[in-house]
Backbone atoms as SQL, in Angstrom:
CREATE TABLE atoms (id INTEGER PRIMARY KEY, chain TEXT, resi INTEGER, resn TEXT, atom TEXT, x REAL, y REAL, z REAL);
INSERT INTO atoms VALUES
  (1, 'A', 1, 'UNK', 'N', 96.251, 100.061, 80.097),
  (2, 'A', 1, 'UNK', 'CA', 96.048, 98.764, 80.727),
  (3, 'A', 1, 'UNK', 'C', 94.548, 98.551, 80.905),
  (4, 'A', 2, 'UNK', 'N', 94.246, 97.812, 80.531),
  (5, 'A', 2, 'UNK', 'CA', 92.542, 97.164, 80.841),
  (6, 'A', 2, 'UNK', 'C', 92.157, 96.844, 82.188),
  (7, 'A', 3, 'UNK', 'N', 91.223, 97.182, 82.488),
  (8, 'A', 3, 'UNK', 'CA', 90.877, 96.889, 83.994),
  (9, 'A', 3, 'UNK', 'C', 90.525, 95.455, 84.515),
  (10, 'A', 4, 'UNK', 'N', 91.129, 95.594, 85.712),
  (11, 'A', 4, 'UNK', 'CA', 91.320, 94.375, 86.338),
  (12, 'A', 4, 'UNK', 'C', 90.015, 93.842, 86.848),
  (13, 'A', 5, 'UNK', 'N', 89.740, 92.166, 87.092),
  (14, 'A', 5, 'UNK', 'CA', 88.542, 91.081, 86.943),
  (15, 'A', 5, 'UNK', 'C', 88.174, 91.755, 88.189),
  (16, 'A', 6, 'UNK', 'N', 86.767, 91.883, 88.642),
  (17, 'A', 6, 'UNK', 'CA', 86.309, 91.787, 89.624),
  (18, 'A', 6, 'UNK', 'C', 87.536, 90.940, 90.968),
  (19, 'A', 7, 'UNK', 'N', 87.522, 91.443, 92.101),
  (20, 'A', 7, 'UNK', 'CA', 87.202, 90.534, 92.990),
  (21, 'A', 7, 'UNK', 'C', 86.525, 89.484, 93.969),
  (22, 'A', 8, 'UNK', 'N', 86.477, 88.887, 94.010),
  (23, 'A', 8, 'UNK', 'CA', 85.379, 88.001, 95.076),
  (24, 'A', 8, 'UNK', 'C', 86.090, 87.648, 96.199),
  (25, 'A', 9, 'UNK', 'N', 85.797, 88.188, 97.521),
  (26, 'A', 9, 'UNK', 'CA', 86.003, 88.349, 98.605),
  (27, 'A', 9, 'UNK', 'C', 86.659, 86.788, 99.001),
  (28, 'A', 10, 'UNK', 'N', 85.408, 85.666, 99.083),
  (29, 'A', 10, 'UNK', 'CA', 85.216, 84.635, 99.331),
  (30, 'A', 10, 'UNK', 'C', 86.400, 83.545, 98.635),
  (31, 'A', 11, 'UNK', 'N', 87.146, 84.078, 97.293),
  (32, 'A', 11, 'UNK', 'CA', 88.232, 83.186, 96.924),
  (33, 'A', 11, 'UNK', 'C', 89.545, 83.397, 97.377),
  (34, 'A', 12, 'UNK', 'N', 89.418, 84.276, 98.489),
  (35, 'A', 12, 'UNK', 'CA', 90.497, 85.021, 99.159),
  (36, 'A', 12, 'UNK', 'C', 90.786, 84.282, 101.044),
  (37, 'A', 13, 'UNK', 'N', 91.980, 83.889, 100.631),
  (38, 'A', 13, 'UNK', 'CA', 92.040, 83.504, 102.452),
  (39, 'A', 13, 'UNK', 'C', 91.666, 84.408, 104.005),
  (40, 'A', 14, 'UNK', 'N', 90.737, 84.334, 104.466),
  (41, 'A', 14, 'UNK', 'CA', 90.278, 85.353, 105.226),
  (42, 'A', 14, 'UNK', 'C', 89.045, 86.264, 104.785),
  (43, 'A', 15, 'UNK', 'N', 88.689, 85.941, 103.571),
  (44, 'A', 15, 'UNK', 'CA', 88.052, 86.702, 102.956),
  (45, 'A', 15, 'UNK', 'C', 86.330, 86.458, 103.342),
  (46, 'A', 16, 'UNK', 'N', 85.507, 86.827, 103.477),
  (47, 'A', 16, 'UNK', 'CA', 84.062, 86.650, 103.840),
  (48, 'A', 16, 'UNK', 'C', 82.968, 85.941, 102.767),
  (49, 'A', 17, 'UNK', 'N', 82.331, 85.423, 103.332),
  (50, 'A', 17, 'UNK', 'CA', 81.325, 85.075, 102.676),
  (51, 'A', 17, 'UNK', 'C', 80.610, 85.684, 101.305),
  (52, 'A', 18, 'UNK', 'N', 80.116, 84.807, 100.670),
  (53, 'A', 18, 'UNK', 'CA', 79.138, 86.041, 99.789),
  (54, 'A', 18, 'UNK', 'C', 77.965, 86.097, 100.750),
  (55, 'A', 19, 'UNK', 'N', 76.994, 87.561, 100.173),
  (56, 'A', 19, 'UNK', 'CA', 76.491, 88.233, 101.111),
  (57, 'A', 19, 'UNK', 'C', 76.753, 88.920, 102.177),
  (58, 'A', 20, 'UNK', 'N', 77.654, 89.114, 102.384),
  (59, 'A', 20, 'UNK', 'CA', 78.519, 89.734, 103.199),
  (60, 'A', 20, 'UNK', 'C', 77.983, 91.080, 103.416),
  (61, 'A', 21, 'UNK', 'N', 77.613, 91.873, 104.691),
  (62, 'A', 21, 'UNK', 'CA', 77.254, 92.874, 104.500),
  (63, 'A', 21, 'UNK', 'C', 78.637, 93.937, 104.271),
  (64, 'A', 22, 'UNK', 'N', 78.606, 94.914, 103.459),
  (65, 'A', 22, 'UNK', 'CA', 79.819, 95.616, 103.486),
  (66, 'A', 22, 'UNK', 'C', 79.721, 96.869, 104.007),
  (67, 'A', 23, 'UNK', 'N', 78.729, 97.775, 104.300),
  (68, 'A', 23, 'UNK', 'CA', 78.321, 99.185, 104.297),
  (69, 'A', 23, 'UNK', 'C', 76.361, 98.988, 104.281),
  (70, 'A', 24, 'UNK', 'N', 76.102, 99.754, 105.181),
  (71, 'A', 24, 'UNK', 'CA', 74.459, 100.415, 104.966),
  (72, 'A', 24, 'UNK', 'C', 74.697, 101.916, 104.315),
  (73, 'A', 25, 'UNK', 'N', 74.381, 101.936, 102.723),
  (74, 'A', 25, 'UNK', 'CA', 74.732, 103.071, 101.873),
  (75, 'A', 25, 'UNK', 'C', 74.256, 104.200, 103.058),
  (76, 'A', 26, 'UNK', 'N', 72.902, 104.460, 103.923),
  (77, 'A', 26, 'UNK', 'CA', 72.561, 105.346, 104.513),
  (78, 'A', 26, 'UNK', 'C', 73.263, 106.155, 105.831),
  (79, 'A', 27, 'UNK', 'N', 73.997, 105.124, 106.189),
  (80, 'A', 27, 'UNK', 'CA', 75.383, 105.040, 107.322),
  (81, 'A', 27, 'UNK', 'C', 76.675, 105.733, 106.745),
  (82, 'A', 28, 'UNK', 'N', 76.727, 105.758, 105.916),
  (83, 'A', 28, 'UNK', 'CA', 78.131, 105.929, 105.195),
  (84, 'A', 28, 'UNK', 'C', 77.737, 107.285, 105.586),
  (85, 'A', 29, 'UNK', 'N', 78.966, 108.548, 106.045),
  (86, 'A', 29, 'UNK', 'CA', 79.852, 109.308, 106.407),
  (87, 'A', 29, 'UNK', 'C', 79.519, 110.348, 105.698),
  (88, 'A', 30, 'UNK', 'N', 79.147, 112.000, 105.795),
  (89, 'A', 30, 'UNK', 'CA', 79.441, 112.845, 104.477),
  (90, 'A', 30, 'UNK', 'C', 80.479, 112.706, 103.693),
  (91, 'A', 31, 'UNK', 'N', 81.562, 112.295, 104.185),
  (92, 'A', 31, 'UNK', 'CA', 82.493, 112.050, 102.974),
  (93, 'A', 31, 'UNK', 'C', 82.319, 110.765, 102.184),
  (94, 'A', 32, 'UNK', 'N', 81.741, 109.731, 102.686),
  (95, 'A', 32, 'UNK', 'CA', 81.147, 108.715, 101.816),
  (96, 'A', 32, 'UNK', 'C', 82.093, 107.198, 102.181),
  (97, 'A', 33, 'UNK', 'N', 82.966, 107.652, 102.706),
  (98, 'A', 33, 'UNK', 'CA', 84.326, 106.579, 102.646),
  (99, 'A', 33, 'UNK', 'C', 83.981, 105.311, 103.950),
  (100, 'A', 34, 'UNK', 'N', 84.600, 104.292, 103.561),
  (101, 'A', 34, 'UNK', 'CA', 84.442, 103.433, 104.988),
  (102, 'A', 34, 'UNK', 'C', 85.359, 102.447, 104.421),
  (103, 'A', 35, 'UNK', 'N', 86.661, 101.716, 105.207),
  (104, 'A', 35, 'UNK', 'CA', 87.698, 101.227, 105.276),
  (105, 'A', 35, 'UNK', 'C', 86.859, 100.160, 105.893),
  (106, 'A', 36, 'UNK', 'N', 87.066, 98.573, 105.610),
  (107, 'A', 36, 'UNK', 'CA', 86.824, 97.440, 106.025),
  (108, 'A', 36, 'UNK', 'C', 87.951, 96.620, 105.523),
  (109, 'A', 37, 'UNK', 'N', 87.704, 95.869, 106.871),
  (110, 'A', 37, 'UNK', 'CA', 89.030, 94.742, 106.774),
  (111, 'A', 37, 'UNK', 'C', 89.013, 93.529, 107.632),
  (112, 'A', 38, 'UNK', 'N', 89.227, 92.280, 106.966),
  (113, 'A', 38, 'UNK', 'CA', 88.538, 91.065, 107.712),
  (114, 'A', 38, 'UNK', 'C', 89.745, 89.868, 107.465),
  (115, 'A', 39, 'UNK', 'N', 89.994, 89.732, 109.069),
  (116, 'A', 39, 'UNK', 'CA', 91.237, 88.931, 109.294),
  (117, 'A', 39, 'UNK', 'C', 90.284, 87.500, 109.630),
  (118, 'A', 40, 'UNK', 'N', 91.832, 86.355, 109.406),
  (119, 'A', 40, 'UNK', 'CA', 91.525, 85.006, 109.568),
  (120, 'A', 40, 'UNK', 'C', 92.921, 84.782, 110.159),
  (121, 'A', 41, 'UNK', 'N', 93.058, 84.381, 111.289),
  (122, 'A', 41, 'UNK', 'CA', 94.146, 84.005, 111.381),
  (123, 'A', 41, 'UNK', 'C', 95.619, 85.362, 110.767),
  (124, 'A', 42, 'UNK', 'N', 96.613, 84.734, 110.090),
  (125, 'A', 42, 'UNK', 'CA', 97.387, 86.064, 109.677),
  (126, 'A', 42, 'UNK', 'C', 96.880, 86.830, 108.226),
  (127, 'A', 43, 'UNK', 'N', 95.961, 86.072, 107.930),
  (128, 'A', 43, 'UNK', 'CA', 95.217, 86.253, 106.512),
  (129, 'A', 43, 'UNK', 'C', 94.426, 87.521, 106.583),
  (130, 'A', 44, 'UNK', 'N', 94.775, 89.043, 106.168),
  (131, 'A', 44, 'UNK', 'CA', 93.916, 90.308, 106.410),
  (132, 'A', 44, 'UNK', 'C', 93.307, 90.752, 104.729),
  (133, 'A', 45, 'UNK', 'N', 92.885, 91.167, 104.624),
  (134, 'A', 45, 'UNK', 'CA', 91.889, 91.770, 103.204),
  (135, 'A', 45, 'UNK', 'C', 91.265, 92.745, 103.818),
  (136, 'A', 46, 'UNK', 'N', 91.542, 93.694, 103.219),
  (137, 'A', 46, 'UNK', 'CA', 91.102, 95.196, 103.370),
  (138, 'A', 46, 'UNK', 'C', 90.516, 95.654, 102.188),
  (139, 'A', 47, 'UNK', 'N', 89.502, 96.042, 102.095),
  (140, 'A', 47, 'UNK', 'CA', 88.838, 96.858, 101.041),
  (141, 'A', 47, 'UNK', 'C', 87.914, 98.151, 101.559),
  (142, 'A', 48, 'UNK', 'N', 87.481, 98.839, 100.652),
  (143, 'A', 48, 'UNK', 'CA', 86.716, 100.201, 101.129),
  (144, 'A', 48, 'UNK', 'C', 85.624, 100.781, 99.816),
  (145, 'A', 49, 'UNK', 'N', 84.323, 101.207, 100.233),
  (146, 'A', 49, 'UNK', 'CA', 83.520, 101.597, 99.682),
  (147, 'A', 49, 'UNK', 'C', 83.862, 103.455, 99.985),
  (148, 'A', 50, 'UNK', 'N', 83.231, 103.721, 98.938),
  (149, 'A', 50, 'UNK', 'CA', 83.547, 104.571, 98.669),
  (150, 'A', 50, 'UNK', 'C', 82.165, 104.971, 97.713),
  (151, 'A', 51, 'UNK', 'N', 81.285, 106.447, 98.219),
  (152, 'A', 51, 'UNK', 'CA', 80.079, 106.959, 97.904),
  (153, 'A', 51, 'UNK', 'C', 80.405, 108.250, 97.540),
  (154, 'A', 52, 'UNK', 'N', 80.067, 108.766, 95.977),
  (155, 'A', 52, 'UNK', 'CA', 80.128, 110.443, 95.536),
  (156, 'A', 52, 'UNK', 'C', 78.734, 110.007, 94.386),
  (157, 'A', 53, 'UNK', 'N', 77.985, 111.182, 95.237),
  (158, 'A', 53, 'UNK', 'CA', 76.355, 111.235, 94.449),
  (159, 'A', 53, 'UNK', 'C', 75.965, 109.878, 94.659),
  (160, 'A', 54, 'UNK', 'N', 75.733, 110.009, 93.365),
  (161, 'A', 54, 'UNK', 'CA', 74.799, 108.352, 93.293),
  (162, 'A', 54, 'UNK', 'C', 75.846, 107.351, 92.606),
  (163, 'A', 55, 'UNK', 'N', 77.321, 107.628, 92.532),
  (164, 'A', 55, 'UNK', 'CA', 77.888, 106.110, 92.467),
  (165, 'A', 55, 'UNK', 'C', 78.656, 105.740, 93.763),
  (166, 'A', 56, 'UNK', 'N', 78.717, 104.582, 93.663),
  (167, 'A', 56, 'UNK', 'CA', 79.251, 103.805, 95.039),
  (168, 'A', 56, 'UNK', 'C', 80.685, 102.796, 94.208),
  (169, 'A', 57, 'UNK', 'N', 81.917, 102.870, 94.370),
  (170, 'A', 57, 'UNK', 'CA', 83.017, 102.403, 94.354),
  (171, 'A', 57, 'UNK', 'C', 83.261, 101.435, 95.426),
  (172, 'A', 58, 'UNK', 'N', 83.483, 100.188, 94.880),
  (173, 'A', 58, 'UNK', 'CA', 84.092, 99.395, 96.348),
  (174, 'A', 58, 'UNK', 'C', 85.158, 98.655, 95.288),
  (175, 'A', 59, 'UNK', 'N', 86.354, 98.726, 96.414),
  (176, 'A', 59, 'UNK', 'CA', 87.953, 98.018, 95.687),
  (177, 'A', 59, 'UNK', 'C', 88.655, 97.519, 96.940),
  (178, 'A', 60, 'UNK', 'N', 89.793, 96.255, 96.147),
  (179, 'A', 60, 'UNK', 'CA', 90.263, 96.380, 97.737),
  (180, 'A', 60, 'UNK', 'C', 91.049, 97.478, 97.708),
  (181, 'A', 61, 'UNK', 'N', 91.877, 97.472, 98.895),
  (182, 'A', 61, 'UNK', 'CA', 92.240, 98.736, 99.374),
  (183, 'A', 61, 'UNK', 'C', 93.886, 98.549, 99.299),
  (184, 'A', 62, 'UNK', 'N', 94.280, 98.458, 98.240),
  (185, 'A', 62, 'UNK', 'CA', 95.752, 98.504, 98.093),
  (186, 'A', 62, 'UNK', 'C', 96.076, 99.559, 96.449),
  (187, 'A', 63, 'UNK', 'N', 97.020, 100.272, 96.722),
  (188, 'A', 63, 'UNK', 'CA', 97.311, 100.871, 95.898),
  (189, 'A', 63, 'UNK', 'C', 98.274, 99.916, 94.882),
  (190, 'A', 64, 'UNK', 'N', 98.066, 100.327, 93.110),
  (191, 'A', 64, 'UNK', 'CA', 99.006, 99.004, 92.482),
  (192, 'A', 64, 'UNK', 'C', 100.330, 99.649, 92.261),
  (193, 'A', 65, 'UNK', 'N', 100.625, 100.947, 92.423),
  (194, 'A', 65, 'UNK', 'CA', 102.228, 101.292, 92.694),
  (195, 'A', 65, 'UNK', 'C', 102.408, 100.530, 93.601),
  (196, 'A', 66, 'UNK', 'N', 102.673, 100.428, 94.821),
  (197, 'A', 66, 'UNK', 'CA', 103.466, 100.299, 96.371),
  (198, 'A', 66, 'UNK', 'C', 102.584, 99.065, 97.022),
  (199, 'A', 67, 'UNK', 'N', 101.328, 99.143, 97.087),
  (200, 'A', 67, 'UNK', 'CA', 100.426, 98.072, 97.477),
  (201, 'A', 67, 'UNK', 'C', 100.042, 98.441, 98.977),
  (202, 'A', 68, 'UNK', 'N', 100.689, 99.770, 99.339),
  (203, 'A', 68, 'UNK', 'CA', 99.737, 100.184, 100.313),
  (204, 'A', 68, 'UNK', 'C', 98.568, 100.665, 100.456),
  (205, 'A', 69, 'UNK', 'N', 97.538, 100.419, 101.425),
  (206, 'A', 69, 'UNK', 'CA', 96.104, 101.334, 101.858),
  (207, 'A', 69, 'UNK', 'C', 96.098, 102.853, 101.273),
  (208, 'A', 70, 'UNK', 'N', 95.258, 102.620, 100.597),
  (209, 'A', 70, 'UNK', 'CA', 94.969, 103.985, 100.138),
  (210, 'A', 70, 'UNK', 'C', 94.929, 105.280, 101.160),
  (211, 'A', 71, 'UNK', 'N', 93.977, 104.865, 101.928),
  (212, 'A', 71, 'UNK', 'CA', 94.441, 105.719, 103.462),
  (213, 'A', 71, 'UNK', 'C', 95.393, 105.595, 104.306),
  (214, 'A', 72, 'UNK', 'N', 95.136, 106.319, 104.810),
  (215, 'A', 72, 'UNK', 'CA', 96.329, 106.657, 106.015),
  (216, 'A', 72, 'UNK', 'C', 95.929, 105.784, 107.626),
  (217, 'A', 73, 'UNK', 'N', 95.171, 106.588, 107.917),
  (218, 'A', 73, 'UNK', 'CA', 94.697, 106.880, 109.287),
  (219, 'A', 73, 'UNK', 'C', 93.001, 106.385, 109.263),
  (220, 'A', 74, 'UNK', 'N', 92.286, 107.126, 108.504),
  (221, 'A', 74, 'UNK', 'CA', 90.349, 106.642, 108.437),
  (222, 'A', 74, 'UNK', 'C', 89.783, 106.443, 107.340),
  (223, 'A', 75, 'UNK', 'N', 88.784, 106.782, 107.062),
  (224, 'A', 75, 'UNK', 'CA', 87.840, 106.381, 106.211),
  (225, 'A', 75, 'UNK', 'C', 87.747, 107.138, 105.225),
  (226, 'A', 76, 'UNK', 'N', 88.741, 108.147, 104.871),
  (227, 'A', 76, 'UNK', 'CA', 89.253, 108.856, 103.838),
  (228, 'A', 76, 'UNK', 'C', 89.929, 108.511, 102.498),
  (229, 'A', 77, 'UNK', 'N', 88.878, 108.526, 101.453),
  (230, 'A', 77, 'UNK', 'CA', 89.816, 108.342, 100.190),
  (231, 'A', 77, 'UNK', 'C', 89.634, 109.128, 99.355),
  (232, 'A', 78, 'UNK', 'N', 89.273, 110.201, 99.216),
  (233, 'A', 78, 'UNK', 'CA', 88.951, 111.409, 98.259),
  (234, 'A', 78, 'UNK', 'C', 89.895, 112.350, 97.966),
  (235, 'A', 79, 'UNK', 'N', 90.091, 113.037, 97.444),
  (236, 'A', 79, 'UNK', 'CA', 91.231, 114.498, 97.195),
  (237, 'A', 79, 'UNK', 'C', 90.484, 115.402, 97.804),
  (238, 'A', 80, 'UNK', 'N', 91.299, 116.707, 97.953),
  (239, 'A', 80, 'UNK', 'CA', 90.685, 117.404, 98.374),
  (240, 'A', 80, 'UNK', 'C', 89.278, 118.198, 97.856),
  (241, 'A', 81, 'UNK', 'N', 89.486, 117.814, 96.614),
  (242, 'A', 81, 'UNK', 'CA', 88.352, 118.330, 95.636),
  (243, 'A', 81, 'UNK', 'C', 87.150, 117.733, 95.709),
  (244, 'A', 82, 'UNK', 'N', 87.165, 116.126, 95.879),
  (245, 'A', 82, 'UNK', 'CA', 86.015, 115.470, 96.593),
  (246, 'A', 82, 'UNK', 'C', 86.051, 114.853, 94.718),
  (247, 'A', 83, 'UNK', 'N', 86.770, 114.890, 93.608),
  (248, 'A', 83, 'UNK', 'CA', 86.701, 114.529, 92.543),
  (249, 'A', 83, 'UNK', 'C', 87.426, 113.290, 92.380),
  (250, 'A', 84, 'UNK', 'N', 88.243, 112.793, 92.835),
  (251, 'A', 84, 'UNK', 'CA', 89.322, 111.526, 92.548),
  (252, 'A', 84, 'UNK', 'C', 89.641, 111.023, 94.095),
  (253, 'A', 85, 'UNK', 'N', 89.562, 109.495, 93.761),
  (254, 'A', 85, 'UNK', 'CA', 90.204, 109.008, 95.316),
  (255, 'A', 85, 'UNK', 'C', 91.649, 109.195, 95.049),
  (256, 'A', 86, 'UNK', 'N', 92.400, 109.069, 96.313),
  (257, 'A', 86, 'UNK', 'CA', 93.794, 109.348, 96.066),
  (258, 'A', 86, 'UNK', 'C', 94.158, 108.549, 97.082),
  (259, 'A', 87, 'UNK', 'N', 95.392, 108.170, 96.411),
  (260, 'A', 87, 'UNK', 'CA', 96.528, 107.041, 97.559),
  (261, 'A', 87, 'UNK', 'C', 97.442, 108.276, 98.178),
  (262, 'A', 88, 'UNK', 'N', 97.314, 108.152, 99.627),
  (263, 'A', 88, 'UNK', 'CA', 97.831, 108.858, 100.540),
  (264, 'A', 88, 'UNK', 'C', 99.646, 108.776, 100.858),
  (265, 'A', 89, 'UNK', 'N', 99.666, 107.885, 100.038),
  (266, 'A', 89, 'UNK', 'CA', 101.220, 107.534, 100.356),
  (267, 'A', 89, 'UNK', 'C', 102.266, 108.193, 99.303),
  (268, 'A', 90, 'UNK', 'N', 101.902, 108.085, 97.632),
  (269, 'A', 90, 'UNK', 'CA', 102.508, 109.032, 97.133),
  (270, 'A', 90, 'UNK', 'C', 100.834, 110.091, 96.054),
  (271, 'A', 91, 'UNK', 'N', 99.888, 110.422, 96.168),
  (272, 'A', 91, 'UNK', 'CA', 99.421, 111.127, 95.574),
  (273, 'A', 91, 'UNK', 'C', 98.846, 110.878, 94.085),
  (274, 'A', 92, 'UNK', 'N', 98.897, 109.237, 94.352),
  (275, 'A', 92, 'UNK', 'CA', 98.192, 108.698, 93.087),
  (276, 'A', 92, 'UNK', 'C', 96.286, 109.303, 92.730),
  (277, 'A', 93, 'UNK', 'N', 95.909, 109.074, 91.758),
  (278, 'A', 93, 'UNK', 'CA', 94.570, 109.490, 91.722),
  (279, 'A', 93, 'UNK', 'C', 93.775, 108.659, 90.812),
  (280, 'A', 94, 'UNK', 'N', 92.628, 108.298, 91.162),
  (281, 'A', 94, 'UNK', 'CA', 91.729, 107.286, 90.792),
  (282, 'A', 94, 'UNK', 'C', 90.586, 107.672, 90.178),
  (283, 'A', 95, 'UNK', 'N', 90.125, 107.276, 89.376),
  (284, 'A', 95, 'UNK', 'CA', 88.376, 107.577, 89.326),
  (285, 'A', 95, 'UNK', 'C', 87.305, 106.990, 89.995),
  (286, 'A', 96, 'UNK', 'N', 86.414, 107.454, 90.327),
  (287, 'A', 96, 'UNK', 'CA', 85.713, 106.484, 91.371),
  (288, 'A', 96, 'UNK', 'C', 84.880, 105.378, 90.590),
  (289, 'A', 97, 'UNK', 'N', 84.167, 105.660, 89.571),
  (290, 'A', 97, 'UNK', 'CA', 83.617, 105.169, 88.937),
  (291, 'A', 97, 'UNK', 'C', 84.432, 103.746, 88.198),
  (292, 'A', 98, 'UNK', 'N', 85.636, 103.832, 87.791),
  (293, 'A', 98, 'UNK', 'CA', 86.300, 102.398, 87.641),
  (294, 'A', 98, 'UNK', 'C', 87.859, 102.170, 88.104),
  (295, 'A', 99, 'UNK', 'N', 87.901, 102.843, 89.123),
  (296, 'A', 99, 'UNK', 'CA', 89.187, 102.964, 89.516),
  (297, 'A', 99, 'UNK', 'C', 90.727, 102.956, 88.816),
  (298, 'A', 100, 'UNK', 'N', 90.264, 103.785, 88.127),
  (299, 'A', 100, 'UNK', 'CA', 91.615, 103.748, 86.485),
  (300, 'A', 100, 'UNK', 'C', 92.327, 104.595, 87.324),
  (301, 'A', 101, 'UNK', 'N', 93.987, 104.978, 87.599),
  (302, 'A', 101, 'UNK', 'CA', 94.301, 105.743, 87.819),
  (303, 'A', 101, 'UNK', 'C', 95.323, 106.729, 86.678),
  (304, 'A', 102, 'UNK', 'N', 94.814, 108.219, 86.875),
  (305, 'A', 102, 'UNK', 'CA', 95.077, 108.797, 85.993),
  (306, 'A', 102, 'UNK', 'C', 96.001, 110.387, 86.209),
  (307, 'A', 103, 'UNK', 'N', 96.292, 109.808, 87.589),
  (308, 'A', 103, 'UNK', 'CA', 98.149, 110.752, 87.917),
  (309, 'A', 103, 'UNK', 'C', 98.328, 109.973, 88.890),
  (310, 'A', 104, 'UNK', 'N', 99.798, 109.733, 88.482),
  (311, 'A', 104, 'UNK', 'CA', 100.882, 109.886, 90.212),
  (312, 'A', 104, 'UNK', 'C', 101.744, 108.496, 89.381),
  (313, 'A', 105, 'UNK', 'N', 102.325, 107.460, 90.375),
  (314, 'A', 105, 'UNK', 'CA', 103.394, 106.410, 89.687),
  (315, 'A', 105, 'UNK', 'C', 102.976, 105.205, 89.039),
  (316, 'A', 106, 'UNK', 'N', 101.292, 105.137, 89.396),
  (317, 'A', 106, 'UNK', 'CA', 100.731, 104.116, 88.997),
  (318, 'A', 106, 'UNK', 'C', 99.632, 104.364, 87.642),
  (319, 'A', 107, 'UNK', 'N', 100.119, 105.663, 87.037),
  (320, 'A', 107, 'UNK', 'CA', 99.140, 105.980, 85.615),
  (321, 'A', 107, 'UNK', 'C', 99.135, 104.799, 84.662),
  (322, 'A', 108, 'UNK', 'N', 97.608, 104.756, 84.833),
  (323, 'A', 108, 'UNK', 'CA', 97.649, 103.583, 83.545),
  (324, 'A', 108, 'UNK', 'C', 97.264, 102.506, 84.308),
  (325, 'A', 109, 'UNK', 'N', 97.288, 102.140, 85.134),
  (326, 'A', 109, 'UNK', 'CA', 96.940, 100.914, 86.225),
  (327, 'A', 109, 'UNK', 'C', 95.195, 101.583, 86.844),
  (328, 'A', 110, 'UNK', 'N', 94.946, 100.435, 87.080),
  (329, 'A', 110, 'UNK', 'CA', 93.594, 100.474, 88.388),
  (330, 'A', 110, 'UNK', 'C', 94.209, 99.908, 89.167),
  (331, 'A', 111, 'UNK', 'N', 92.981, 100.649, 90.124),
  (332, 'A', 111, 'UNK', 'CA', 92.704, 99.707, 91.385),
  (333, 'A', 111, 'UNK', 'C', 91.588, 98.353, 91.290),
  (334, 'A', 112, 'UNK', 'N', 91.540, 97.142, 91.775),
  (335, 'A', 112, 'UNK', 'CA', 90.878, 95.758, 91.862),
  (336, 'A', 112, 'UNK', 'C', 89.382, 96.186, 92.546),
  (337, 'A', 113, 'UNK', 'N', 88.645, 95.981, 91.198),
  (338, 'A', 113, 'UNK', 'CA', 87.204, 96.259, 91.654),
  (339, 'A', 113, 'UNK', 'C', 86.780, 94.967, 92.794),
  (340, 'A', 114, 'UNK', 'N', 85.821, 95.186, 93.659),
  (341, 'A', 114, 'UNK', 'CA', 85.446, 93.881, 94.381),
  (342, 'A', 114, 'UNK', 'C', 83.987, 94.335, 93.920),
  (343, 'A', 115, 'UNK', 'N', 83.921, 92.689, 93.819),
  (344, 'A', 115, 'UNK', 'CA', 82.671, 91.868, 93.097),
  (345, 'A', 115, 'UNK', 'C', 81.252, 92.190, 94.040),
  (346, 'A', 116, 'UNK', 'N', 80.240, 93.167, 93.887),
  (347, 'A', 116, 'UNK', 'CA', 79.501, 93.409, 94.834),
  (348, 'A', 116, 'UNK', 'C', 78.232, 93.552, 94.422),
  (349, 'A', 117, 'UNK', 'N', 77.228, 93.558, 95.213),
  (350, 'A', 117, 'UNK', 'CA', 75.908, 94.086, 94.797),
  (351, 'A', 117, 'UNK', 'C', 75.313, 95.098, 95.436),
  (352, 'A', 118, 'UNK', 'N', 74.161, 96.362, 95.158),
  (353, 'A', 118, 'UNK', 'CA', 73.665, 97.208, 96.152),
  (354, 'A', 118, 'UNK', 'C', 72.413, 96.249, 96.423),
  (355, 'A', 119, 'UNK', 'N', 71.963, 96.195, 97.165),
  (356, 'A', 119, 'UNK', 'CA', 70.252, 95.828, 97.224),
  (357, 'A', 119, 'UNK', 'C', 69.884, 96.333, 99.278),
  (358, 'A', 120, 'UNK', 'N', 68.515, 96.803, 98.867),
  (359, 'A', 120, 'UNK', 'CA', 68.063, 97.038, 100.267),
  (360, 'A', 120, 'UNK', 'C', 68.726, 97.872, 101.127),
  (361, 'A', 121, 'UNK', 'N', 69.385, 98.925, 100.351),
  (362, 'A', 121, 'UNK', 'CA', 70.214, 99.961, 101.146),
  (363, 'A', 121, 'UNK', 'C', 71.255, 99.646, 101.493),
  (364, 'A', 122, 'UNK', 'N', 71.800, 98.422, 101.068),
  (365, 'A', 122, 'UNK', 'CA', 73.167, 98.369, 101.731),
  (366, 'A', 122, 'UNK', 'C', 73.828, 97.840, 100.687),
  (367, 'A', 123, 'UNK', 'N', 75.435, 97.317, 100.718),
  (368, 'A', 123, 'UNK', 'CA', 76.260, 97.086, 99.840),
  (369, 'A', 123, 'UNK', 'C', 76.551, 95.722, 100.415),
  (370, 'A', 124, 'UNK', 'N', 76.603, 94.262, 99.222),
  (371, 'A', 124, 'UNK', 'CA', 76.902, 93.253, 99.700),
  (372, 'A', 124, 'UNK', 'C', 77.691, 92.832, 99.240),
  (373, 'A', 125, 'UNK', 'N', 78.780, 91.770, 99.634),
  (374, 'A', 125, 'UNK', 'CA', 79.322, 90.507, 98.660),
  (375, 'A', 125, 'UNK', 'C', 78.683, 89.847, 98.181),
  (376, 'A', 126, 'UNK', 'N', 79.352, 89.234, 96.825),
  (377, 'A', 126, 'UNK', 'CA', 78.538, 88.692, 96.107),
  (378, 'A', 126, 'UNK', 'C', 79.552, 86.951, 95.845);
């Protein structure tokens, strides 16, 4: 399956502005992860950045088996290996770099890149 269009936050009900701050890369966590989510009314969008070395992953945050949060509980999306994000619900696995997933029920699928920019240390909407 070919990977899916960018997202843009802003064509989404509830969804934020462009420019949007999403993460200060320098803030982000040793594990790298940070869960964001921005309600309007009943309208929620959840997405999460996600930092290993020097690439930075941001998607929303639904798995395309089940369409649940990749996490569980925090700001955790990595395996234990610190090599593949993984959906916590059945053990799917991702690449960080384009979110292809390449074990569990959703092989062959990505996850929905969101449309972003780095500049000035931090991660924005675009």
């Amino acid at each position: 399956m070919s990977p899916l269009p960018a997202l843009y936050l802003d064509d989404l009900p509830g969804g934020p502005p462009p420019g949007t701050l999403l993460a200060v890369i320098a803030d982000l966590p040793a594990h790298g992860g940070k869960d964001i989510s921005f309600r309007e009314d009943q309208f929620l969008v959840r997405v999460f950045v996600q930092k290993v070395g020097d690439v930075i992953g941001v998607y929303e945050n639904r798995c395309p088996h089940a369409g649940t949060p990749l996490n569980l509980f925090d700001d955790r999306f990595m395996d234990l290996t610190g090599a593949h994000l993984i959906c916590r619900t059945h053990g799917a696995r991702f690449r960080i770099e384009d979110g292809y997933c390449t074990l569990g029920p959703c092989k062959g699928q990505s996850l929905r890149p969101v449309a972003h920019e780095i500049r000035d240390g931090g991660v924005y909407t675009v």
